[in-house]
FINU-307386 format. One record per residue (C-alpha): residue in one letter; z, y, x. Coordinates in steps of 0.05 Angstrom, whole numbers, plus 32768, in hexadecimal, padded with zeros to 4 digits. Layout:
<pts>
aZYX
...
</pts>
This chain:
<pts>
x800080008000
x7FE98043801C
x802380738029
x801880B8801A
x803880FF802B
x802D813F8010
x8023817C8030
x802081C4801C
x7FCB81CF800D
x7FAB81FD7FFA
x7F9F82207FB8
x7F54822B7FB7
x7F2282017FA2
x7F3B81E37F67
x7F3981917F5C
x7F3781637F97
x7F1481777FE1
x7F06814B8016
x7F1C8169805F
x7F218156809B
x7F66815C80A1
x7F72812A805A
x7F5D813A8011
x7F7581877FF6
x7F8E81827FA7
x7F8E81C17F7E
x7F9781CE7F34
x7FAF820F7EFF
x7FE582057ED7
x8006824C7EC5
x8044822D7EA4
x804E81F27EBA
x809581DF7ED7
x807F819A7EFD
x804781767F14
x802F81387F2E
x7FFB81157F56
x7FF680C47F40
x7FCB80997F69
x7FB780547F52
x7F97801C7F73
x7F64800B7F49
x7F3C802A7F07
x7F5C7FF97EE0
x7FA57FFA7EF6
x7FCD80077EC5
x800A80297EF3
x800080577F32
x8017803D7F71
x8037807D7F8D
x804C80BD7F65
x805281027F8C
x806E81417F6E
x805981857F82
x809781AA7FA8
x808A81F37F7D
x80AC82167FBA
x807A81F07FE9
x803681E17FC3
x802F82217F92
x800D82637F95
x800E828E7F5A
x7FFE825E7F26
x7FD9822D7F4C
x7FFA81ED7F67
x7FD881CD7F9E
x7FE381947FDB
x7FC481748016
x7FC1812A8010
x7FB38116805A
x7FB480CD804F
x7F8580D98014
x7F3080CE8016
x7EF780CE7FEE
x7EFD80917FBC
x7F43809D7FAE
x7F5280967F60
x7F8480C87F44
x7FA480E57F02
x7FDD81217EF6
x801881297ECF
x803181757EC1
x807181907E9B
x808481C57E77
x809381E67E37
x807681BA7E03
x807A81F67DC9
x803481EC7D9D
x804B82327D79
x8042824A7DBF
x7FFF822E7DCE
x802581FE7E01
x801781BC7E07
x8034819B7E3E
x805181507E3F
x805C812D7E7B
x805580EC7E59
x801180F47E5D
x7FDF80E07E96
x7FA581287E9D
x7F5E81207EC1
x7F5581567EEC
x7F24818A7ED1
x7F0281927F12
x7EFC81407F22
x7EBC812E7F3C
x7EB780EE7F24
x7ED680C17EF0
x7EEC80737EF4
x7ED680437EC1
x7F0B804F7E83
x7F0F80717E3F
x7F3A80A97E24
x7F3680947DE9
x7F3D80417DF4
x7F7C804F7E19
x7F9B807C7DDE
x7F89804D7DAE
x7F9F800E7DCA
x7FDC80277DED
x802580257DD8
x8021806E7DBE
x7FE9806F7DA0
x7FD980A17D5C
x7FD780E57D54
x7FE4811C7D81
x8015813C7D4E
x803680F37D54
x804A80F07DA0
x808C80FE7DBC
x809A812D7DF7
x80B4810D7E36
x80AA80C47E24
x8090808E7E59
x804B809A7E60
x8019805E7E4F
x7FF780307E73
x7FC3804C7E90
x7F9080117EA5
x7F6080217E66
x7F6580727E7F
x7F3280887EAF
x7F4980A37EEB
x7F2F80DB7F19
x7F0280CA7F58
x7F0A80F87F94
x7EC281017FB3
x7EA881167FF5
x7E6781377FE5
x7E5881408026
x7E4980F78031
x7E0880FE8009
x7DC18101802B
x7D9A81378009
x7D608131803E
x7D5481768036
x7D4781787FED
x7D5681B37FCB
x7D4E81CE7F82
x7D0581E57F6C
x7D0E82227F50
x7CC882237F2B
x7CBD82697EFF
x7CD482527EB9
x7C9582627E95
x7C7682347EBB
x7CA181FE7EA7
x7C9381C57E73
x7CD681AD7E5D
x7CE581647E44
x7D25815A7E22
x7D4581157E28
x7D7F80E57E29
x7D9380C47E64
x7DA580857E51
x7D7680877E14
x7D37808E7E3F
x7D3A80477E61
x7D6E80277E37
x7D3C7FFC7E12
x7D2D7FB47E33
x7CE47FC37E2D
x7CF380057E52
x7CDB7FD47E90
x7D1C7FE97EBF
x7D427FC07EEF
x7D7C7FF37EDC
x7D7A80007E91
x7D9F80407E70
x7DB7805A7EBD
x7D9C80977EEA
x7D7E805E7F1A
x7D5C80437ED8
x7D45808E7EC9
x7D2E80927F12
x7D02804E7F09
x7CDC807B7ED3
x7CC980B67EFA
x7C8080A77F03
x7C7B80AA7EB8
x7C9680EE7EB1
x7C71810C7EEE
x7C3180E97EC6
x7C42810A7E86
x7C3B814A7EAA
x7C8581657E9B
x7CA6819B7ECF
x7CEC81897EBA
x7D20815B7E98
x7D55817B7E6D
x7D8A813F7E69
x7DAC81397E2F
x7DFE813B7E43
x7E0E81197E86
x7E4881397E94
x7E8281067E94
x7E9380F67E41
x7EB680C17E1A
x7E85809B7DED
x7EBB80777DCD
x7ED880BF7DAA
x7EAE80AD7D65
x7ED980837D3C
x7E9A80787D00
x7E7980377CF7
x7E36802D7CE9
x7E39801B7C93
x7DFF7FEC7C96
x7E1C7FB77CD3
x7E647FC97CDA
x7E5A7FDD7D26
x7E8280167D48
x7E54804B7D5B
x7E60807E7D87
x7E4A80C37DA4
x7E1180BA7DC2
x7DF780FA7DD5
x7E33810A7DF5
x7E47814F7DE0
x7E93814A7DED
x7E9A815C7E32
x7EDD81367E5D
x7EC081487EA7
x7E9D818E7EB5
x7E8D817B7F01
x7E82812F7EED
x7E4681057EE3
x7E5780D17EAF
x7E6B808F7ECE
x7E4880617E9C
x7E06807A7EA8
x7E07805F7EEA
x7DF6801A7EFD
x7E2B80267F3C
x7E6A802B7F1C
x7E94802D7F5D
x7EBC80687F6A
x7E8D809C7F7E
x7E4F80717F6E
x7E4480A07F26
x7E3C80DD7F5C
x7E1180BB7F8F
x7DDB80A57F5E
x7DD280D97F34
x7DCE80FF7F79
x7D8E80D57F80
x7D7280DC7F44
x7D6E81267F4C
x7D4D81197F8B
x7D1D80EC7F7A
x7D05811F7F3C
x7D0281587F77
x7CDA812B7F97
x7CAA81257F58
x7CA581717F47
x7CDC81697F10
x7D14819D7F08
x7D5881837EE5
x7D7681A87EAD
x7DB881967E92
x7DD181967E4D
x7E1A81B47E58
x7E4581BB7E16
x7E8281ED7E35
x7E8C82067DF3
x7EC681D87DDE
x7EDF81927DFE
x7EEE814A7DEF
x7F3D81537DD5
x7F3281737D9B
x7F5781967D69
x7FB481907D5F
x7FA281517D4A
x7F8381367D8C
x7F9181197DC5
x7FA7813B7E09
x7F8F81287E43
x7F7A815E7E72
x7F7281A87E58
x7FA981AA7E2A
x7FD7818F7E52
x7FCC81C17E87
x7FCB82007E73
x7FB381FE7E26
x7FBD824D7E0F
x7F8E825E7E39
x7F5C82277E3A
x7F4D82287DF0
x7F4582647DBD
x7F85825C7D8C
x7F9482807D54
x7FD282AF7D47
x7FF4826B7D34
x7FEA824E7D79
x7FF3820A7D66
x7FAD81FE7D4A
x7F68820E7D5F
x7F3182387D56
x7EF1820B7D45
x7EB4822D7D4C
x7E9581F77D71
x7EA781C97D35
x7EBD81987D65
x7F0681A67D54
x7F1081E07D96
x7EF0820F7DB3
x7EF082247DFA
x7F10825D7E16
x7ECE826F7E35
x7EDC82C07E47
x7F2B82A87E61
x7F2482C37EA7
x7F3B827D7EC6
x7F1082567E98
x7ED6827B7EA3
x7EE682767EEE
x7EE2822F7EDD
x7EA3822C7EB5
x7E7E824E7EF0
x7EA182277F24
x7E8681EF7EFF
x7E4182027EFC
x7E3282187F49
x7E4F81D27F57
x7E1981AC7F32
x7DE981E77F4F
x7E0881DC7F9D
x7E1C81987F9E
x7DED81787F6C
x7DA981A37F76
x7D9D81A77F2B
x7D7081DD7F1C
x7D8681F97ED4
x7DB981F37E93
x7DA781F07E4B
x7DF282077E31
x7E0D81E27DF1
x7E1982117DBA
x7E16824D7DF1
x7E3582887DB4
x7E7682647DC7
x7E6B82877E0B
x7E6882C37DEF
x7EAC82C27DCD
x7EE382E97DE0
x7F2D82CB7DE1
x7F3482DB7D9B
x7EFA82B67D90
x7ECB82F77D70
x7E8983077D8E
x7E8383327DD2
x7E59836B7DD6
x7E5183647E28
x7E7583177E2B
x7E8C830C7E77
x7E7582BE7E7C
x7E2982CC7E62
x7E2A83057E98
x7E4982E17ECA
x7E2082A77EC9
x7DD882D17ECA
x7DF183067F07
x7E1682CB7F27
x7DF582C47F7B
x7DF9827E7F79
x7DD9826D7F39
x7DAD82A27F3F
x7D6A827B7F41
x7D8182437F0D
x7D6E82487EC7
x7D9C82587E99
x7D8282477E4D
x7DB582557E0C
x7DB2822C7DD0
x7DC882747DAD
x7DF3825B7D71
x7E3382387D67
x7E5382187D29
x7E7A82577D16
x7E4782817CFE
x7E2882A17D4B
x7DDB82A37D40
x7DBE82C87D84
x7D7E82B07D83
x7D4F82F07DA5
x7D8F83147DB4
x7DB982E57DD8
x7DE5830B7E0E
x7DE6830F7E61
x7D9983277E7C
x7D6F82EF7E91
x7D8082B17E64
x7D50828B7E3E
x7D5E82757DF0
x7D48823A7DCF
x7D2382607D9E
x7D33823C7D51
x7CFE82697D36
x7CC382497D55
x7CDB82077D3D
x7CE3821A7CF5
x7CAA824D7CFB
x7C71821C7D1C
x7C8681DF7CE8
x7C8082037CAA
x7C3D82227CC3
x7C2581D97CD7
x7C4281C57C96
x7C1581ED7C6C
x7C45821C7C54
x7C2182517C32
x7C2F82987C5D
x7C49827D7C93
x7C0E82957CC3
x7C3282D87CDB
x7C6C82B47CF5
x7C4382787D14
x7C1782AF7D36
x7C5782DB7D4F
x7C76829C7D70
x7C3C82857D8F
x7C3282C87DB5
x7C8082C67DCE
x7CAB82DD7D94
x7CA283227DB2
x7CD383327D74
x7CFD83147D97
x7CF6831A7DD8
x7CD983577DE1
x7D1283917DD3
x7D3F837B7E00
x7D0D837D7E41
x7D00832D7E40
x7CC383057E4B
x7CA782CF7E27
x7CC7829B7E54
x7D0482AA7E2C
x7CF982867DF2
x7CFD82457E00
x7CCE821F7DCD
x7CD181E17DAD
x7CBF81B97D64
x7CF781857D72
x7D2E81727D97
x7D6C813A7D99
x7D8981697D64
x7D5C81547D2A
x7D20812C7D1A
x7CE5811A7D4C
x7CAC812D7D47
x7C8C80F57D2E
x7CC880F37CFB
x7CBB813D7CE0
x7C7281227CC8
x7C9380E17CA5
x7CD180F27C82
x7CDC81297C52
x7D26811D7C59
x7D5281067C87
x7D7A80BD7C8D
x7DB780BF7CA8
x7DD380807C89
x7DE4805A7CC4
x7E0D80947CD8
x7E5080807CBD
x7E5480C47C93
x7E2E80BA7C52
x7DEB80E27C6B
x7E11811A7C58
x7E1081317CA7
x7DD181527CCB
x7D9E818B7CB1
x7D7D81887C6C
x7D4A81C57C81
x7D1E819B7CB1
x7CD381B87C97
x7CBD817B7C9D
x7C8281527C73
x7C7D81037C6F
x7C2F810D7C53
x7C3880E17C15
x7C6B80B07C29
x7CB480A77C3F
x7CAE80847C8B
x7C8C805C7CA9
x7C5180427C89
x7C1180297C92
x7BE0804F7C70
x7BA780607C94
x7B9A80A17C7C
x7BDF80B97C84
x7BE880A27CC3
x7BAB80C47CD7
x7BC781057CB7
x7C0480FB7CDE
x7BE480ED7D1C
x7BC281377D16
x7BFC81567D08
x7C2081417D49
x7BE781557D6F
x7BE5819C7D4F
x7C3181A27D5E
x7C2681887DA9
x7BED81C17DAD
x7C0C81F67D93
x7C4481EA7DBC
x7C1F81E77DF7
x7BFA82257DE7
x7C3382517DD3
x7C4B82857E00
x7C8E82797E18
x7CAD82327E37
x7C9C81F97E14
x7CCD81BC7E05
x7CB881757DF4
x7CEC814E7DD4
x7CE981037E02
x7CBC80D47DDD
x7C9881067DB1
x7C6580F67DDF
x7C5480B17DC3
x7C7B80C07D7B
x7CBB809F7D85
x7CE4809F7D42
x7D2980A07D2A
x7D1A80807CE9
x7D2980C37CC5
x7D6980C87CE9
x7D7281157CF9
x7DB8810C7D13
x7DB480D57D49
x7DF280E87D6D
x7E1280AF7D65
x7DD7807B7D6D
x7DDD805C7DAF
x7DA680267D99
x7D6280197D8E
x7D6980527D56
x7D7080847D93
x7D59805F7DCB
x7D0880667DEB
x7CD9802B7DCF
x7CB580217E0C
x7C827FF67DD7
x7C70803A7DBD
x7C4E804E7E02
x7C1580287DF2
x7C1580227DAD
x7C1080677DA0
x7BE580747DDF
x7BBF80A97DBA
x7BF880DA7DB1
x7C0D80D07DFC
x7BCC80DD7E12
x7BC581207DE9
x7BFE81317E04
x7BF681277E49
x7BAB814F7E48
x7BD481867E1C
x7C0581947E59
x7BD081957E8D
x7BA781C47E69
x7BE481F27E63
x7BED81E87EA9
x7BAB81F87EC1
x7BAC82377E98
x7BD6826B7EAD
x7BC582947E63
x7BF1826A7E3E
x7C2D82717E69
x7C2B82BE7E73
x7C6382E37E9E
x7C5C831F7E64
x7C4B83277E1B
x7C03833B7E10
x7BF883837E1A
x7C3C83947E3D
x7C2783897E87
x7C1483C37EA9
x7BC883A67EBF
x7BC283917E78
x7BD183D87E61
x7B9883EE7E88
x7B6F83BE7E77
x7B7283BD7E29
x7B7B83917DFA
x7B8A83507E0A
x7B9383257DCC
x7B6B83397D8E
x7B7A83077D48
x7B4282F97D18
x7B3C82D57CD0
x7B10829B7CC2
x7ADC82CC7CAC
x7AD682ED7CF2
x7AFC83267CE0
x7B3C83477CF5
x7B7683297CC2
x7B9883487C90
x7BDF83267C9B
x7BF7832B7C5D
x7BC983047C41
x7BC382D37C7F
x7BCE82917C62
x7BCB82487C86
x7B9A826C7CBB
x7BA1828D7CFC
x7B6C829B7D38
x7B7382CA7D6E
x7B4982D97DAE
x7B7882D47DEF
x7B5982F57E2E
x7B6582DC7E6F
x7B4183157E93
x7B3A83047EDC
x7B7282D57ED9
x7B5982A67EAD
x7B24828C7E76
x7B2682AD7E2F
x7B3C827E7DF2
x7B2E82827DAC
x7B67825E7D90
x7B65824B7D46
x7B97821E7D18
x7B80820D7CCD
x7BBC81E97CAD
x7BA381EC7C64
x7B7F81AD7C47
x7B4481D07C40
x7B0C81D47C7D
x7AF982197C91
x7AB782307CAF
x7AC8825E7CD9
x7AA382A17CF0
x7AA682A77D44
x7AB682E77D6D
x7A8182F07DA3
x7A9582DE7DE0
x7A9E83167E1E
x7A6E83167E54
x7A3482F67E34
x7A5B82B37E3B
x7A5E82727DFF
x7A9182507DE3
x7AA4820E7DF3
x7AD981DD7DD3
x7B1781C67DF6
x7B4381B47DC1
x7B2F81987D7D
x7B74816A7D5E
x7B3D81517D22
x7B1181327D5A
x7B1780E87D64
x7B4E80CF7D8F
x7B4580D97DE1
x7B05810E7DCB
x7B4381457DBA
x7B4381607DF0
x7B08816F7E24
x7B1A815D7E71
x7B1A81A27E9E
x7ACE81AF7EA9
x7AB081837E75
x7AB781B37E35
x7A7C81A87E0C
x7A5C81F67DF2
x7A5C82067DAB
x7A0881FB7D97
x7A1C82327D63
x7A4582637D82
x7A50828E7D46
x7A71825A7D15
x7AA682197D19
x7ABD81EE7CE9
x7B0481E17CE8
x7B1F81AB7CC2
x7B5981B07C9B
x7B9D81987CC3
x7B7D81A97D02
x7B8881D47D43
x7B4F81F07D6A
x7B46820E7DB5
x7B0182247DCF
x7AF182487E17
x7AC2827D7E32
x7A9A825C7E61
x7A6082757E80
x7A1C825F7E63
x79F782287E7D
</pts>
C-alpha cells in the first residue's frame, strides 16, 4: 500500500496537476470547514485506502484549499469529502457523508452516480439523507483520474482554424455514428470506432463534426422505460453534464484510467489529419444533480450558493434550463470555471470550436434575469486563448430567452431557428412563404445585419438531433414519441413537416419519389444559402427516427446510424456529396458579406437582382411558392440564376439575359433523374433556349453563365 504525505501546494490551477516534484491538488470551497483527499485502489473499490485532510492553517489561501501529493502520479484515482454548514435556507449544502468528483477532473473511472445512489444503503431522495452519517460504499461511484497531459504525442498537430463561412458542419452522435453492427467497425460506439469512419466523412465532403455531448455524463440519470418492451432507457444524447474537462469514459474502447483522454486525443488528430475541425456540444447551462430533490455529488457539495442561481428561498432552484438548476454562469468563480474549462479542451485537446447548450443561460445574471452586456458571452469572444475557436449559441433556453439575431458578446455565431422553420414551410408549399425563404437564403441580413455581423453568423440548418430528420420531416405529419416512456406528450408539435399522403414509411412509388425531391431541394437550398450550413449525420442517405422527434433517450437502432442505408439510399448520398462540392468550389455561396454591403460591391452595383416566373422583378406581396434571383459573382466567380418552384403546378419560366453575351447552362435540376441532378464541374449542358425553362413543380433549379461555345 502506497504511503502518502501531504504538503502545503499550491492554490492555482484548480483540480489535479502533474509536477515534477508529485501531483498539486486544488479546489474552491468558500465555506467549507474540512476537507478531504480519499484515494482508492481501484475504480471499483468500494473504501479508500488512505484518507488525508487538508491542515486549513497549512493548505488554504483565501478560499482555496490546496496540497502537493508527492507520492501521487498520473493514474491515481481520487474522490473528496468537504464539511460545513449544511443550512438549505442558506443555499448551503454541505455533508461530509458524501463522496464529490472534482469539478476540474480530467478523467472519470468506470461507475455511475446514479447506480451507486440507488443501490446503496442510503439511497432516496436528497431531502431524505441525513447530515454526517457514514458515507456509502463507493465501488458503483466513479472516481476521479489524475492525468498527465503532457504524456500525449500531438506530432505537431494543431487546430485548423478554417474561416467559418467556409465551413460545412455535420452534426452527430458519437456513439450513434458507429454503434450499429453493420457500421463495419472493429470498435463500435467508441472515438476509435468514430476514427475507423473518417474516410467517409472526408468523402462526404464535410469541414467539421459537431459531436453531440462528450463531456463526461451519466446515462443511467433517466429513470423512464420504454412502454412498448419494458426496457430502461436512458439519456442518450447526453445533455446533463458531470465532468466539464472530461471526455466520457464509456465512449472509449480503453477504459483504463486515462485511456478515455488518450483516445479521444487521437481522434482529434486523426480528423486534423483529414481536414475536419471538431466542435463540441457543451451544455454549461445547468448540471447532472438537479433540483432540492437531487442528488449531491460535486457542485452542491462544494460551494452550492454560488454555483447555482437560487431563489430568495435558497433552498430550491431556479430552472430555466428545465433540467431542474441552472448554472450560475455570470458568478465570477463559475465563470472562471466555465472559461477555464474551455481553453483546456482548446490547449490540451486541440478542438477547434463549441456549439453551447441552451447558450441564454449564459447570459443570466445571478438573479437569473437577462444581461444587457453579460460578462461570460463577452469573456468567452475577447478571451486570447480562444480567440480563433468558434464559438456558436443555440440562443434560447427553457425559460423564455429567445436571442436568435441578437444574441450577446461580438463575434458568436447562432443556430438560426428561423431558417429551419422558414426553408420547411417554403419547401412545404406553404402559400406566402417566398419572402422569408428568399431573406434566409441571402443570410438573414434581418438578422444579422444591424448589429455589424456577417452571414457566417447564422448558422443554418433544416434538422438536427433536436427534432425530426430530414427524411422524417417528408414522412410524418406528426411526431411518435411512444417508446419514450412519457405518453408522446414530450417533444415539439410545430415541426412544418409533410408525410405526402401517408403516415411513415411506405412504399408507394409516387410518394417516395415526391419525397425523394423534397430532400434534395432541402440539401440544395441549404447548400446554397448564405451563411454556414449544418447537416444533421445521416440526412445524407435519409436515416429515420420512425417519427420519433425526441430521441434523447434512444440509445438503439431508433437513434443509432443504419449503415444498410449507405447504399440503399445511394441516391440521396450522392446528391449530397455533389451539393457540398459545388458549394465548395463556389466561393458566391459562402460570401464573407451580405450582397451589396462590401465596399467593392458598392462600387460595383448591384449584385443580386430577384425576378418572378414571368421574367420580371417580383412583387413580394404577392410572391407565392416561387422565388428566382440572379447572383453575380463578378470577377470572383460565375453568375447563378437560382430558382425554387414548390407549388404542384410546373412553371415556364421567362429567363434574364445573361451578362457579357454569355448562355445559360444547368447545374442543378432536383426533378432530373437520379445521378443526372447535378452536372460534374465543367460538364454543364447550355440551355438550347436561353430565354425560357420549365420548372417542375417540387423542384429546385441552379443554372451558370458560361461562355458560349
Amino acid at each position: 500500500m502506497k504511503t502518502l504525505t501531504m504538503l502545503p501546494g499550491r492554490p492555482l490551477g484548480y483540480g489535479a496537476i502533474v509536477t515534477p516534484q508529485g501531483v498539486n491538488f486544488s479546489i474552491f470551497s468558500k465555506d467549507a470547514t474540512k476537507v478531504s483527499l480519499c484515494f482508492f485502489h481501484s475504480p471499483s473499490a468500494p473504501e479508500p485506502y488512505t484518507t488525508l485532510d487538508f491542515d486549513p492553517s497549512i493548505n488554504k489561501t483565501g478560499y482555496v484549499w490546496h496540497a502537493l501529493i508527492p507520492e501521487a502520479a498520473a493514474g491515481d484515482l481520487y474522490l473528496y469529502r468537504i464539511d460545513g454548514p449544511y443550512e438549505p435556507e442558506r443555499g448551503l449544502r454541505f455533508d461530509y457523508s458524501r463522496y464529490l468528483l472534482d469539478p476540474y477532473a480530467k478523467c472519470y473511472s468506470e461507475g455511475s452516480v446514479y447506480k451507486a445512489y440507488s443501490e446503496s444503503s442510503t439511497r432516496g431522495l436528497d431531502t431524505m439523507y441525513i447530515k454526517g452519517r457514514t458515507p456509502m460504499k463507493a465501488h458503483l461511484f466513479p472516481k476521479c483520474v489524475v492525468i498527465d497531459d503532457s504524456e500525449f504525442d500531438w506530432e505537431g498537430d494543431k487546430p485548423i482554424n478554417r474561416p467559418l463561412e467556409q465551413s460545412v458542419i455535420y452534426e452527430v452522435h458519437l456513439k450513434g455514428f458507429t454503434a450499429n453492427k453493420n457500421s463495419g467497425v472493429q470498435h463500435p460506439g467508441s472515438y476509435k470506432g468514430f476514427a475507423e469512419k473518417i474516410d467517409y466523412l472526408k468523402d462526404l465532403g464535410v469541414t467539421a463534426v459537431e459531436l453531440l455531448p462528450i463531456q463526461e455524463f451519466d446515462e443511467n440519470e433517466n429513470g423512464n422505460t420504454n412502454p412498448k418492451n419494458g426496457e430502461r432507457l436512458t439519456n442518450y444524447w447526453g445533455y446533463s453534464t458531470i465532468g466539464f474537462f472530461a471526455p466520457k469514459n464509456t465512449y472509449a474502447s480503453d477504459r483504463s484510467p486515462g485511456g478515455p483522454v488518450r483516445e479521444f486525443k487521437q481522434l482529434v488528430k486523426e480528423l486534423h489529419k483529414a481536414g475536419i475541425e471538431v466542435i463540441l456540444d457543451v451544455v454549461y447551462n445547468h448540471t447532472s444533480e438537479g433540483n432540492e430533490r437531487g442528488y449531491t455529488f460535486e457542485f452542491k457539495g462544494i460551494q452550492n450558493d454560488q454555483y447555482y442561481i437560487l431563489p430568495p428561498d435558497k433552498q430550491y432552484y431556479m430552472n430555466y434550463s428545465g433540467c431542474g438548476n441552472t448554472f450560475n454562469c455570470n458568478q465570477p468563480n463559475t465563470m472562471n470555471f466555465i472559461v477555464d474549462s474551455l481553453r483546456y479542451w482548446v490547449q490540451e485537446m486541440h478542438v477547434d470550436g463549441f456549439r453551447f447548450d441552451l447558450a441564454s443561460i449564459l447570459c443570466r445574471d445571478q438573479w437569473g434575469q437577462m444581461a444587457g452586456f453579460p460578462p461570460l458571452t463577452n469573456m468567452i469572444a475577447v478571451d486570447p486563448i480562444l480567440a480563433n475557436t468558434k464559438i456558436i449559441a443555440e440562443p434560447w433556453d427553457a425559460g423564455g430567452g429567445y436571442q436568435v439575431g441578437y444574441f450577446p458578446g461580438g463575434r458568436w455565431s447562432e443556430w438560426n431557428d428561423r431558417f429551419r422553420d422558414d426553408i420547411r414551410r417554403f419547401v412545404r408549399g406553404d402559400e406566402f412563404t417566398s419572402t422569408a425563404a428568399a431573406t434566409r437564403i441571402t443570410g438573414s441580413s434581418d438578422l444579422y445585419f444591424h448589429n455589424g455581423k456577417s452571414p457566417a453568423a447564422s448558422i443554418n440548418y433544416v434538422s438536427c438531433h433536436d427534432g425530426f430528420t430530414m427524411n422524417d420531416v417528408v414522412s410524418y405529419n406528426g411526431k411518435h414519441n411512444d417508446e419514450n416512456g412519457e405518453e408522446n406528450r414530450d417533444g415539439s408539435d410545430n415541426n412544418n413537416s409533410y408525410n405526402h399522403g401517408f403516415e411513415g414509411e411506405c412504399t408507394n412509388a409516387k410518394i417516395e419519389a415526391l419525397r425523394k425531391r423534397q430532400i434534395k431541394n432541402f440539401i440544395a437550398i441549404l447548400m446554397l444559402s448564405q451563411g454556414v450550413p449544418m447537416l444533421l449525420g445521416g440526412d445524407e442517405f435519409r436515416r429515420s427516427q420512425n417519427g420519433n422527434n425526441n430521441a434523447y433517450c434512444q440509445d438503439n437502432e431508433t437513434s443509432w446510424f443504419d449503415w444498410s442505408f449507405q447504399q440503399k439510399n445511394k441516391e440521396i448520398l450522392d446528391f449530397t456529396r455533389r451539393m457540398i462540392d459545388l458549394r465548395k468550389a463556389h466561393p458566391t455561396f459562402s460570401r464573407k458579406d451580405f450582397f451589396g454591403e462590401s465596399a467593392e460591391e458598392k462600387k460595383r452595383g448591384v449584385d443580386v437582382v430577384w425576378y418572378d416566373f414571368d421574367g420580371r422583378m417580383p412583387d413580394w406581396s404577392k410572391l407565392n411558392r416561387f422565388l428566382a434571383c440572379v447572383i453575380y459573382g463578378r470577377e470572383f466567380d460565375k453568375d447563378f440564376y437560382l430558382a425554387a418552384n414548390t407549388d404542384t403546378h410546373d412553371m415556364n419560366l421567362i429567363l434574364p439575359t445573361p451578362e457579357d453575351g454569355k448562355a445559360w447552362a444547368r447545374v442543378v435540376d432536383t426533378s432530373f433523374p437520379a445521378g443526372e441532378e447535378v452536372a460534374a464541374d465543367g460538364a454543364e449542358e447550355v440551355l438550347q433556349v436561353q430565354n425560357r425553362y420549365v420548372i417542375p413543380a417540387n423542384s429546385f433549379v441552379l443554372l451558370m453563365a458560361v461562355a458560349k461555345k
